[in-house]
SERO-799586 format. One record per residue: x, y, z of N, C-alpha, C in turn. Coordinates in steps of 0.05 Angstrom, whole numbers, padded with zeros to 5 digits, always signed. Layout:
! residues N
XYZXYZXYZ ...
! end
This chain:
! residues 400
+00430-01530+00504+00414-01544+00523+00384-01541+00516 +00372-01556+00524+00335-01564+00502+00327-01554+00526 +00299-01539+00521+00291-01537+00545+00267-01558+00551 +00252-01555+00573+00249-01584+00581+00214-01584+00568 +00217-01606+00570+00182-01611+00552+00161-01603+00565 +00141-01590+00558+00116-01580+00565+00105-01613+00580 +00093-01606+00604+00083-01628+00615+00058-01632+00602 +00046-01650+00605+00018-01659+00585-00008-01650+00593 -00006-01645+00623-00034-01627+00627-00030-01605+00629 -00007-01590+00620-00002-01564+00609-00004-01562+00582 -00005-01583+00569-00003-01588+00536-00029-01591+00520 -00049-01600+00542-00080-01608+00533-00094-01591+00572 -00089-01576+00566-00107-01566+00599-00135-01575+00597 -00140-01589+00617-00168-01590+00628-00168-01572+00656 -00189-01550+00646-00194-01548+00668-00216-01552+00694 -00211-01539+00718-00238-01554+00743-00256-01533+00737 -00271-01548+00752-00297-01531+00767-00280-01512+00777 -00298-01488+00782-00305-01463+00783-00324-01448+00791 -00324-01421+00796-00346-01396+00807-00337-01373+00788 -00337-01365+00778-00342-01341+00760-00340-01321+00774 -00334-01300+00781-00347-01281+00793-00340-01250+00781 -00355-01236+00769-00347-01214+00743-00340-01192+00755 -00335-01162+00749-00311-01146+00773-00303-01132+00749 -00289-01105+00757-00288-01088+00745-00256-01075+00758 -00241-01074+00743-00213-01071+00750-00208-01045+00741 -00200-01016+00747-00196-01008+00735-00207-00988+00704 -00227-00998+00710-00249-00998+00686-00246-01022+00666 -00240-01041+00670-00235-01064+00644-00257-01077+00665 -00265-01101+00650-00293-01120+00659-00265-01138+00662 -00281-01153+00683-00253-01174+00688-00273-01191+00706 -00254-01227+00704-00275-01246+00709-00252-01260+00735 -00260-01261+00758-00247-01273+00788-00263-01308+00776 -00233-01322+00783-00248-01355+00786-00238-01367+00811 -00258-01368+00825-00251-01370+00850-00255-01403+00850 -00240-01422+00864-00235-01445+00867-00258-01459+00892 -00281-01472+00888-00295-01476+00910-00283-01491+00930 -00258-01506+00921-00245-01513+00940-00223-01500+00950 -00219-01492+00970-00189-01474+00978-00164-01480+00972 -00163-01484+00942-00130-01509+00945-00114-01490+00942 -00120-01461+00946-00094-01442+00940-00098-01416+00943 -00085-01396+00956-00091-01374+00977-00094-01351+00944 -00089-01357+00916-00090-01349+00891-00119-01347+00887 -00120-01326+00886-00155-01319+00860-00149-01306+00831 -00143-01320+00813-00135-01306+00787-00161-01292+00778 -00153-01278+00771-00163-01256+00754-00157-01246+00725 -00177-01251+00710-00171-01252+00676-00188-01227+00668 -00180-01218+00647-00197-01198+00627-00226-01219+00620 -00250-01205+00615-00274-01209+00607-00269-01222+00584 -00254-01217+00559-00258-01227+00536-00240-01245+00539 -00220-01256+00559-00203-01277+00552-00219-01301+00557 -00248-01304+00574-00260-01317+00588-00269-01338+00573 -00273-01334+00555-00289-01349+00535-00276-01374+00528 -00242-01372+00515-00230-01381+00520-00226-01410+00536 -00229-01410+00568-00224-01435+00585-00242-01454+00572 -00267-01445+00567-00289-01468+00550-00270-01481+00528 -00256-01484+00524-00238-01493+00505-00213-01520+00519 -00222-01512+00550-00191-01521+00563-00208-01547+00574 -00206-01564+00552-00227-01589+00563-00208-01619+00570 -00181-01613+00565-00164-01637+00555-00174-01661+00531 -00177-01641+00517-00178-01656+00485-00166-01640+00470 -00163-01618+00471-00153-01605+00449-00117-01600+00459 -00095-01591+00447-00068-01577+00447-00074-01558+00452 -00050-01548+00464-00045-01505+00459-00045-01502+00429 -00030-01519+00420-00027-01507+00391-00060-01513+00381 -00064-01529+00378-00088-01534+00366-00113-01509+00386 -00120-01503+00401-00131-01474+00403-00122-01453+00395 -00095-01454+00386-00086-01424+00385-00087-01431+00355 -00092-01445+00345-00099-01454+00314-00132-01445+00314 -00142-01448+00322-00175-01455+00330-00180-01420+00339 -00172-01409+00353-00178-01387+00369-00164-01362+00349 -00142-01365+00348-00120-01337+00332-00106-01332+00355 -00102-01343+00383-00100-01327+00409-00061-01339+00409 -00048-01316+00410-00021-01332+00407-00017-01345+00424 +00014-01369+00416+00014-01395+00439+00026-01388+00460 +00045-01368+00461+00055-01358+00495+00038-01347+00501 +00018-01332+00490-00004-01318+00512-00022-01343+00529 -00023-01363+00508-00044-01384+00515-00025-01403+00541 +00010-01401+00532+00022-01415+00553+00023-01406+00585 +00023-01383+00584+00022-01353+00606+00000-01365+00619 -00026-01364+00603-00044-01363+00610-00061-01393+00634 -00045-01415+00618-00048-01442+00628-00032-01442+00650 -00009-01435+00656+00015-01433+00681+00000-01422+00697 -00017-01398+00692-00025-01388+00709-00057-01406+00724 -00066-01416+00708-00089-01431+00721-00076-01454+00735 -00057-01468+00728-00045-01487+00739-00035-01475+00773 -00021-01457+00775-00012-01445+00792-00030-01433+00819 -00046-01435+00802-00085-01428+00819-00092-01459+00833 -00082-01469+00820-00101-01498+00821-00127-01514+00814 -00130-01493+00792-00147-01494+00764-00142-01508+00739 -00123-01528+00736-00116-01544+00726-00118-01579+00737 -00131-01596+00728-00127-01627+00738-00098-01633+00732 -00088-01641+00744-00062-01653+00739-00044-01657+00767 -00022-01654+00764+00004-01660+00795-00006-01640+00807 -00011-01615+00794-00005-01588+00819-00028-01592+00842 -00049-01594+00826-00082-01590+00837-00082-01616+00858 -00070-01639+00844-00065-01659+00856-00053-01658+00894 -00036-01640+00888-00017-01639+00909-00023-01623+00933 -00041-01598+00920-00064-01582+00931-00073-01588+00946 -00100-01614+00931-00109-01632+00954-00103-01640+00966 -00082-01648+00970-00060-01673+00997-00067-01648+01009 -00045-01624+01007-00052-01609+01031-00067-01600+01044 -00086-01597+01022-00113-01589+01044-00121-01601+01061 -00125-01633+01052-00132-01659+01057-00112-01656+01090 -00097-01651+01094-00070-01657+01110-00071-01633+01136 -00083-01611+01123-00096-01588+01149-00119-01599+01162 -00140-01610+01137-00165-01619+01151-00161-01640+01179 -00139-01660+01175-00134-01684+01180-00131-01667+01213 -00106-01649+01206-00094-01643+01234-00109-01625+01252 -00128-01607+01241-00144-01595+01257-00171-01619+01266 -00173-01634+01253-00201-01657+01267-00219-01649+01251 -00226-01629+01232-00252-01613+01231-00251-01604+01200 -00270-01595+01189-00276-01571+01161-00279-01555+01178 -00258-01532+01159-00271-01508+01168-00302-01494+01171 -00309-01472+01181-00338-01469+01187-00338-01457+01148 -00368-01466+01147-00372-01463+01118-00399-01451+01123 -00422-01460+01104-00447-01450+01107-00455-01444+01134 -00453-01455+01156-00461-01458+01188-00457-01427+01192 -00435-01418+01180-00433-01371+01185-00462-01367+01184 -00472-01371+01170-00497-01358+01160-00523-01353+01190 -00502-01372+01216-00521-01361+01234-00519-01353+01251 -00493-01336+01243-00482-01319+01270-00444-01319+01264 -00440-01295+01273-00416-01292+01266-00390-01295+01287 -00413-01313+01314-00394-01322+01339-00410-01346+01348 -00405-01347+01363-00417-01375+01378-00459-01351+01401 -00441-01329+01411-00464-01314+01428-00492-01305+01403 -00478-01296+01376-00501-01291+01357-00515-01309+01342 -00492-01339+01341-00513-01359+01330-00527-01378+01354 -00516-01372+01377-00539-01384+01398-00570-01366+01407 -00568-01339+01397-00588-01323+01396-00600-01322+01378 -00593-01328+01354-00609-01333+01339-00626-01356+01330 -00622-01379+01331-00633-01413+01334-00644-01402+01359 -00640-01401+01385-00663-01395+01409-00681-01384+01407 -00670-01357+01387-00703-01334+01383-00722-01350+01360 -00709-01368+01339-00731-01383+01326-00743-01405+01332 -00729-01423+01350-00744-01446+01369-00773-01432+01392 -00764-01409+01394-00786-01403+01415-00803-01389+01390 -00803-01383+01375-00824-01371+01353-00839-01391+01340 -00828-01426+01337-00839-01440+01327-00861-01454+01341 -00877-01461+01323-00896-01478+01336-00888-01508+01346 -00894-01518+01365-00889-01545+01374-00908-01560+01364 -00908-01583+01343-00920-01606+01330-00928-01619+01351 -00914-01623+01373-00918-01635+01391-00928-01668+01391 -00912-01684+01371-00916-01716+01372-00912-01730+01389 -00927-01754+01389-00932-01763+01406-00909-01789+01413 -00904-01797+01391-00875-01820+01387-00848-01813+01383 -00827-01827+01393-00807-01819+01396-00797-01811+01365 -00785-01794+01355-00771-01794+01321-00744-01809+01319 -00747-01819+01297-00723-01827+01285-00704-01820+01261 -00731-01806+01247-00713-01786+01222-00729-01759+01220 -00714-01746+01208-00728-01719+01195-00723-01710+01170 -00737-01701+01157-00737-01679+01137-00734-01657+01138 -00709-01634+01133-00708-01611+01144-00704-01594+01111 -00706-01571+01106-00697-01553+01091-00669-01555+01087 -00664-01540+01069-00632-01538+01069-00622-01506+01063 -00647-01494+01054-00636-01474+01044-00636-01442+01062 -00615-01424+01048-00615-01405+01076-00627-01393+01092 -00620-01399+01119-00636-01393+01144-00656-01364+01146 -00647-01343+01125-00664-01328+01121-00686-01327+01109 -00688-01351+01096-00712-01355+01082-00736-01378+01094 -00717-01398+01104-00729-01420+01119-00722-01421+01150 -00715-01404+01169-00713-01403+01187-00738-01423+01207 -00760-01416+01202-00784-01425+01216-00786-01459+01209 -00777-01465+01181-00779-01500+01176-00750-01498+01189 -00732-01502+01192-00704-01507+01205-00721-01518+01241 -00730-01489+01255-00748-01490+01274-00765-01516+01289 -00787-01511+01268-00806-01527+01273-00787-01556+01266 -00778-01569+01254-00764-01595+01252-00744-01602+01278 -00724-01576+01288-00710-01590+01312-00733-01582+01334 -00755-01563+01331-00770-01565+01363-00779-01592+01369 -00781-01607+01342-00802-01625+01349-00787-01644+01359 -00752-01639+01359-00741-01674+01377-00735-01669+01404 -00741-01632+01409-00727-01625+01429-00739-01635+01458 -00764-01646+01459-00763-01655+01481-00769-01686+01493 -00767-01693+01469-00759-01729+01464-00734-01736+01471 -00727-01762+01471-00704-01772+01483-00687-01774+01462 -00663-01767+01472-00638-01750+01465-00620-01777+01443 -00612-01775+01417-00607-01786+01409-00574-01792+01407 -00561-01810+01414-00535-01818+01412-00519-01812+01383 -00534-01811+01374-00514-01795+01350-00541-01785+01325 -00525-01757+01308-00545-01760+01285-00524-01764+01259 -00550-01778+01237-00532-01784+01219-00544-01763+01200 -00530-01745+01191-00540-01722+01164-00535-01721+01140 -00554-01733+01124-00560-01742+01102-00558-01718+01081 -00536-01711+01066-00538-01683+01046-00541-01693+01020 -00541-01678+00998-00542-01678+00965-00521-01658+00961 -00511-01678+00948-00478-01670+00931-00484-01647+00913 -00496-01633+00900-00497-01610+00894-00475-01597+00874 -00455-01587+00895-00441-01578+00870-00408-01595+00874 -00405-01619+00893-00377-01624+00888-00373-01638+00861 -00350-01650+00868-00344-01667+00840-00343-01693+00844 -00353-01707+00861-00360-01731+00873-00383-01746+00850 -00393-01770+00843-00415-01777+00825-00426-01798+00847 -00408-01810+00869-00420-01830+00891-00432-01819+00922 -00426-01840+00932-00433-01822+00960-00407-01819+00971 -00401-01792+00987-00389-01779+01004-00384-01777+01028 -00359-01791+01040-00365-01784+01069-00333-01782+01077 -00331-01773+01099-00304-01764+01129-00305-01767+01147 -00279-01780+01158-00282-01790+01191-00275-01758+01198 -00274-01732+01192-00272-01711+01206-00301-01701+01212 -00295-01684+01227-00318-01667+01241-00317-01638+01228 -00329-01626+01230-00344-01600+01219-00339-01574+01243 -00334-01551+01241-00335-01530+01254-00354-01510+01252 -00373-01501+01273-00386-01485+01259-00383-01461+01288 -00399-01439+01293-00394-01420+01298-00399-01418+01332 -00412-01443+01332-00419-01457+01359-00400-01485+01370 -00376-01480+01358-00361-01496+01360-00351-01525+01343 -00336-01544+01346-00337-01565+01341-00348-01582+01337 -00368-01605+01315-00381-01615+01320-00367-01650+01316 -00371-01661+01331-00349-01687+01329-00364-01709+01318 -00342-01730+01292-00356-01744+01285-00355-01764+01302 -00381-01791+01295-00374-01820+01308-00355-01830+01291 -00334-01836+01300-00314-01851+01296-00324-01877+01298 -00339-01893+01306-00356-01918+01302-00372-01921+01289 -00385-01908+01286-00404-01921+01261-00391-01914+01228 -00377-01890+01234-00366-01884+01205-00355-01910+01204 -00325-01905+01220-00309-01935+01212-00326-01961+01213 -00354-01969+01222-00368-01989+01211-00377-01985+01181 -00384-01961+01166-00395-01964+01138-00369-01965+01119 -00342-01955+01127-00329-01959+01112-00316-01985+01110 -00315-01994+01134-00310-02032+01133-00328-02047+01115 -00353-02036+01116-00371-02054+01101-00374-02036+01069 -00366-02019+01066-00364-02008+01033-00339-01996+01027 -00313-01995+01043-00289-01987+01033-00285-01961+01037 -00251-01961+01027-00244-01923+01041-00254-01926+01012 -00266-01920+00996-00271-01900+00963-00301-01885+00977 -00312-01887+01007-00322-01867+01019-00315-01838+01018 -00290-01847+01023-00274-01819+01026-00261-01808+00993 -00266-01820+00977-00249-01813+00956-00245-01781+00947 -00273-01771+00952-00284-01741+00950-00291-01734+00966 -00275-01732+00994-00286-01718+01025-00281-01696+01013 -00268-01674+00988-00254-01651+00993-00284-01642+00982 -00306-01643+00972-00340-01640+00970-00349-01631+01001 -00341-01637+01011-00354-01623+01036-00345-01592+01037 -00320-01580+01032-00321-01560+01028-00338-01538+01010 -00349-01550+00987-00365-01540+00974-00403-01542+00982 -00409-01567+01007-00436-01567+01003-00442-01553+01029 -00466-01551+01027-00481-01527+01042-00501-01551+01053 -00511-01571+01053-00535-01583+01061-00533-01604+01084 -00500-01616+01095-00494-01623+01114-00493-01599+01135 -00468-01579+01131-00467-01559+01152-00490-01537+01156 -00511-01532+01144-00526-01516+01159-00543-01527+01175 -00551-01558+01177-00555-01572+01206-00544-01562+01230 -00515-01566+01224-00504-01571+01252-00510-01558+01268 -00501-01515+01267-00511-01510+01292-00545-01515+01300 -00560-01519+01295-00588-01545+01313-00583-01563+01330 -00566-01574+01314-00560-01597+01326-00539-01596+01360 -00529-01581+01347-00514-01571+01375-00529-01550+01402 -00545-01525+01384-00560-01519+01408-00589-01536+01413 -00594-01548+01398-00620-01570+01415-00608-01597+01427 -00587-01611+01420-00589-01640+01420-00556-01634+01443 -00534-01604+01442-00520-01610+01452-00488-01625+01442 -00476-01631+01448-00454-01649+01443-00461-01682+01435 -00468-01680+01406-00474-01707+01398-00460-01709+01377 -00442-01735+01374-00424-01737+01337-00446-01746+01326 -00437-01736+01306-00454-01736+01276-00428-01749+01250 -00453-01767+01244-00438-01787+01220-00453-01760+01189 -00435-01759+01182-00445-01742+01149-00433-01757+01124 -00449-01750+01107-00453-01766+01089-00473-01749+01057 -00460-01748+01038-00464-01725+01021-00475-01752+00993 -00501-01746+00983-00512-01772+00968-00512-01759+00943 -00511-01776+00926-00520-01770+00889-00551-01777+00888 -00561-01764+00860-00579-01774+00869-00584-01804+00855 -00612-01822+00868-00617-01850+00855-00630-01839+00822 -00628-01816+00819-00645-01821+00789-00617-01816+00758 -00593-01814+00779-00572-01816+00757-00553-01839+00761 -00549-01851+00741-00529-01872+00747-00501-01862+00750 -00480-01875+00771-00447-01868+00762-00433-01869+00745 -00422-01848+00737-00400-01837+00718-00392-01862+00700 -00390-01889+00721-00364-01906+00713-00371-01920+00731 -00390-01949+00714-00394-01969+00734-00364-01994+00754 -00340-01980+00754-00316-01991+00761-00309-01997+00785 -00329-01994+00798-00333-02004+00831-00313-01978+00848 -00299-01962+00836-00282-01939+00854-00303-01921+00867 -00330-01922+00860-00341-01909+00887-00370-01923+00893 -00389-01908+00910-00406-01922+00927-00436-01907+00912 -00442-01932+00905-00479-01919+00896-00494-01918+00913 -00514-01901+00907-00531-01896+00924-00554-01920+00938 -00560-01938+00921-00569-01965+00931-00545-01974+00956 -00526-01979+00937-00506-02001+00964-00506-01981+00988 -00512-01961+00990-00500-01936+01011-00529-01952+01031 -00548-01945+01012-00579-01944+01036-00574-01976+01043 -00573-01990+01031-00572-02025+01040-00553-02026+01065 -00537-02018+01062-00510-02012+01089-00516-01999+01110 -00528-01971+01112-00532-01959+01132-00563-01976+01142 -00581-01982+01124-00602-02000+01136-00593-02027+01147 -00569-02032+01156-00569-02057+01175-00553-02040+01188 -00532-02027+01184-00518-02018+01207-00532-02005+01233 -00550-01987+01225-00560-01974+01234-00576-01994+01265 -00584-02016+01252-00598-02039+01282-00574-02047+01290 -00547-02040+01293-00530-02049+01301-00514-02034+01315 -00513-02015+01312-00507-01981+01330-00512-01976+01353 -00504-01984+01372-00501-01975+01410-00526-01951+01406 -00549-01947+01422-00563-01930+01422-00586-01931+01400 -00586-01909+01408-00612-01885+01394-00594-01868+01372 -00606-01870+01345-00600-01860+01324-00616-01844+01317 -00617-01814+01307-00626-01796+01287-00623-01796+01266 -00641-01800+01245-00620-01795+01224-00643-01770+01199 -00631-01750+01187-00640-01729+01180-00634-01729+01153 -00652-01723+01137-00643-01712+01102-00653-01690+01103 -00628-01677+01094-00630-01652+01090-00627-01643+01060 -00652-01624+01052-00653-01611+01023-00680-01599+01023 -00675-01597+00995-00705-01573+00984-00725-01594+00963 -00748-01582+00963-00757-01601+00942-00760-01583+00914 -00781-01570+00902-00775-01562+00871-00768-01534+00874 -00742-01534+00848-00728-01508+00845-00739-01502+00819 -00760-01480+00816-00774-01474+00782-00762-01443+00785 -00754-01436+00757-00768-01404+00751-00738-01400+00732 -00738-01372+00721-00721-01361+00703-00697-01374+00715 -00692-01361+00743-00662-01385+00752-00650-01410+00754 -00673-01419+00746-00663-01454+00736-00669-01455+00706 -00671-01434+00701-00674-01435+00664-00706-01441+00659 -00720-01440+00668-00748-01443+00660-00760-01411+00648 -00779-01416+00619-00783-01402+00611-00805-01383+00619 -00818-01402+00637-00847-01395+00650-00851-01369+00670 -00870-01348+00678-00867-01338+00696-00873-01355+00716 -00871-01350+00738-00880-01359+00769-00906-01349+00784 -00929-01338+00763-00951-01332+00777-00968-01354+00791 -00991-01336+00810-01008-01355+00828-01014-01388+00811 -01022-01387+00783-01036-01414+00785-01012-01433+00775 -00977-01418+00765-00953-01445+00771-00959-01445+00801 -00953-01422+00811-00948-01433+00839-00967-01452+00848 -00991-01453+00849-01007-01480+00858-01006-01507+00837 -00989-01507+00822-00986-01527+00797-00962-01538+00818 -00948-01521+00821-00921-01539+00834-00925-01539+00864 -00945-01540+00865-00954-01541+00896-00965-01570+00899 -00987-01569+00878-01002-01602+00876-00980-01621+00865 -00962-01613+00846-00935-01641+00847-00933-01647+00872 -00913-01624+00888-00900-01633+00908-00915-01649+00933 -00941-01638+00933-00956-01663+00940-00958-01689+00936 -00960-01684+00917-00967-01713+00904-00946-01728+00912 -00921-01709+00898-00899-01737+00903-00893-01745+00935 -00892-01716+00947-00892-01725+00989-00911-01758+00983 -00944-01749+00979-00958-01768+00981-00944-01797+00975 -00930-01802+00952-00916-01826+00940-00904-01839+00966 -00873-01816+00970-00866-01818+00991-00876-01823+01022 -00884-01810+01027-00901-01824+01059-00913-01853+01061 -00927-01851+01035-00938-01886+01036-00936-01894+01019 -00917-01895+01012-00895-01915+00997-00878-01937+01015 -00864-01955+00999-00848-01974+01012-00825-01962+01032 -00811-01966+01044-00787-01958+01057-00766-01955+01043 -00757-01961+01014-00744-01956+00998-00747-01922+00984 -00771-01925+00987-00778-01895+00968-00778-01907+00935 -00781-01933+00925-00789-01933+00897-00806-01920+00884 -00831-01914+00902-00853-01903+00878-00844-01880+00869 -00830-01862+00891-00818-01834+00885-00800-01837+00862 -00783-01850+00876-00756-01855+00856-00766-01858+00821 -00791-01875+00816-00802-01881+00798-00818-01858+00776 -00832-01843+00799-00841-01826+00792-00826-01790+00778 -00807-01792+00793-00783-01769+00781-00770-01786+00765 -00764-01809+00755-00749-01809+00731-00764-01806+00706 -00806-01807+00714-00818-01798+00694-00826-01772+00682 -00826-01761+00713-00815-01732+00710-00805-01712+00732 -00782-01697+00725-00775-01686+00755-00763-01657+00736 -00785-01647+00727-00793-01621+00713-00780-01590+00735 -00800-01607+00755-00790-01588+00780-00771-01583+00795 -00746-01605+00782-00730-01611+00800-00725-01609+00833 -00730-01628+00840-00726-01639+00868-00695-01653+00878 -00689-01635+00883-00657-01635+00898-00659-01652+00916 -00666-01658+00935-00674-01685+00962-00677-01711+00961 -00679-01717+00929-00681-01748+00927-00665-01766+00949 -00650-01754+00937-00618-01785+00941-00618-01790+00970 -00625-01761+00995-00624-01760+01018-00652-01767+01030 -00668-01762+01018-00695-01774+01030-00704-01794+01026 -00691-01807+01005-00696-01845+01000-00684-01857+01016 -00655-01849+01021-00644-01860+01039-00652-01862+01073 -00654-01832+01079-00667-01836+01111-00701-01848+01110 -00715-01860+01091-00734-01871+01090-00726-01897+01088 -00706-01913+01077-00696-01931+01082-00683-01944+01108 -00672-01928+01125-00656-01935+01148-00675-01925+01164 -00705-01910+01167-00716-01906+01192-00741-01925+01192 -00748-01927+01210-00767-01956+01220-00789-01933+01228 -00820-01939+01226-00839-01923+01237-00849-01911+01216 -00878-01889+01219-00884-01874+01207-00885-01843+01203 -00891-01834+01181-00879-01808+01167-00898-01797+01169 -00903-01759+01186-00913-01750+01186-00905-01719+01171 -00917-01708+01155-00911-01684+01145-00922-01656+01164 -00903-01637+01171-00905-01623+01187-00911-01593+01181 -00902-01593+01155-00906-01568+01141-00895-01567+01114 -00903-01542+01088-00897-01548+01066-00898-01516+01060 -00877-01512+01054-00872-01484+01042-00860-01471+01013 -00867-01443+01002-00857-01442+00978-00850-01416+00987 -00814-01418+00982-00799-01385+00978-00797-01374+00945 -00802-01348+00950-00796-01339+00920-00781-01317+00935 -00768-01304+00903-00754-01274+00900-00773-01253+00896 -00767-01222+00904-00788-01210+00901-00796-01207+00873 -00775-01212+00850-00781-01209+00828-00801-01234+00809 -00802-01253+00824-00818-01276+00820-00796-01284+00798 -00779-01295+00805-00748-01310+00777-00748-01344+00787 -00750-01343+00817-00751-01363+00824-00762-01376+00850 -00770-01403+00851-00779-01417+00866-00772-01442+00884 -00767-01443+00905-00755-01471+00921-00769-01469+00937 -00793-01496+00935-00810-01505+00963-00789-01524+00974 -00801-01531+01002-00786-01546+01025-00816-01566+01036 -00815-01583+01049-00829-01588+01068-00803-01613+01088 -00828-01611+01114-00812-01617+01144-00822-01643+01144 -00819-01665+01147-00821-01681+01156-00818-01696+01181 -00829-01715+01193-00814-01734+01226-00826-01753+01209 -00812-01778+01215-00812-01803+01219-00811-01811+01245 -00835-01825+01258-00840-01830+01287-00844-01862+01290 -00832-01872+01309-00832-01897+01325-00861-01910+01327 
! end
């Protein structure tokens, strides 16, 4: 009896994305690859020197042909692939199937699990004390016109607590918006278009429910390949650390989310299977005058990430720091009085975006779908105490 044939993405492994995470077993160095998506209750765990290795597992090459290439014998290398497969670290049926189910919990609970949103309280009583104790610490902008979009931070509340603040004080005593729509940057899924789910989000303050209407209006008008890569929401951080705000200032409001690429890269694969970032803003800019109510709509991100941790060779003393201080000016400046598209910006980072600015994709867009003018509220720069790295933010309103 033959035994049965090596399946083909066991035969050429490609493997996924990944987290690394290094650990010490015993005294051996050993490398955890933790799956950013939960497709499997498995965290494999490899020796340090086998690690090197997966860089190899690209689906171009054979087992045989690495273990030709490497010296690494082929049942260790077969062991080795079963086992990533079995993780759900392999593309193919298994990982495939993974997803359904995840896909199939999300479906039945209504919701993502709580993800980044922990970060502000580890119940619903500690993350409502904590958003209250920074709303009353912030200063009130106190504008004069009703808002229709914002610019918020994205990054953790320990660092940007006070811009988180100052951005929801300023809608909190304006009239109450019928839904918000939260504009994120895809970051680390595996999505190349825009991103979105008719599910709702969990955070520590409860439930946060989507509109079921307006979603199902953008997907009528751009198709389910919206959803192609909802399983990206488990990995981003720049939709859910809104929410609880949104819930202790604004209350029980659905929220449409929506995870952008940015406009300064084109798609993978111009084959129409997903949604660019142009058709996305053209869509939500009519939908949006067509929407029952009062709309919010928010981009959320950071603007430049410099220093050793983004690979820059430079230190981060006083006169970068005011070097990447006067960019980020500059380009806000572009932005604010610029067209409603955000071209000049868009224009201007593909000549150079040195600094990298994570917020594009989400701030062209809510400058596209909000009507009125843009006021800047504040502009900040976090570092590490070691000076390695740098991510400014600034707050924005767009007012009526």
């Amino acid at each position: 009896m033959t035994a049965p044939a090596t399946p083909d993405h066991l035969q050429r492994p490609h493997i996924r994305p990944f987290l690394p995470v290094a650990g010490n077993q015993q005294g051996q160095q050993v490398v955890a690859l933790r799956n950013p998506v939960p497709l499997s209750d498995q965290m494999l765990v490899i020796p340090a020197q086998v690690f090197p290795l997966l860089g190899l597992f690209q689906g171009e090459r054979t087992l045989e042909e690495i273990s030709e290439q490497t010296k690494a014998p082929a049942e260790f290398l077969q062991q080795l692939v079963q086992r990533l497969d079995e993780a759900g670290l392999l593309w193919g049926p298994t990982s495939e199937r993974y997803e359904h189910q995840v896909l199939e919990r999300v479906a039945a609970a209504g919701c993502f699990p709580i993800g980044a949103s922990a970060m502000v309280g580890k119940d619903a009583a500690e993350a409502k004390a904590r958003v209250e104790q920074a709303l009353s610490e912030a200063e009130d902008p106190e504008l004069e016109s009703p808002i229709t979009g914002l610019v918020v931070p994205s990054m953790d509340y320990s660092r940007a607590s006070g811009g988180y603040a100052m951005a929801w004080k300023s809608i909190a005593s304006g009239p109450k918006p019928d839904r918000v729509v939260v504009l994120g940057s895809n970051l680390g899924g595996l999505g190349d278009g825009v991103v979105m789910s008719r599910h709702g989000f969990e955070t520590p303050l409860g439930v946060v429910r989507p509109d079921s209407v307006a979603i199902d209006s953008l997907i009528a008008r751009l198709g389910e390949r919206l959803l192609k890569d909802e399983l990206d929401f488990f990995t981003d951080a720049t939709v859910q650390v809104q929410l609880p705000w949104i819930q202790a200032v604004l209350g029980d409001v659905p929220v449409v989310a929506a995870l952008l690429p940015s406009p300064l890269n084109p798609l993978l694969s111009d084959d129409g299977a997903r949604v660019s970032h142009a058709d996305f803003c053209a869509a939500l800019t009519d939908l949006v005058g067509e929407w029952s109510g009062r709309t919010l709509i928010v981009a959320s991100g950071d603007l430049s990430h410099v220093g050793a941790q983004f690979g820059d060779p430079a230190p981060i003393d006083e006169q970068r720091q005011d070097a990447i201080e006067s960019r980020d000016r500059e380009l806000l400046a572009l932005f604010t009085r610029g067209d409603r598209g955000g071209k000049e910006l868009i224009e201007a980072l593909r000549q150079d975006n040195s600094q990298r600015w994570m917020i594009v994709g989400a701030l062209t867009a809510m400058r596209a779908a909000c009507e009125g003018g843009l006021e800047m509220l504040d502009y900040r720069q976090v570092t590490d105490d070691k000076r390695q790295m740098l991510v400014s933010y600034a707050v924005l309103a767009c007012c009526e």
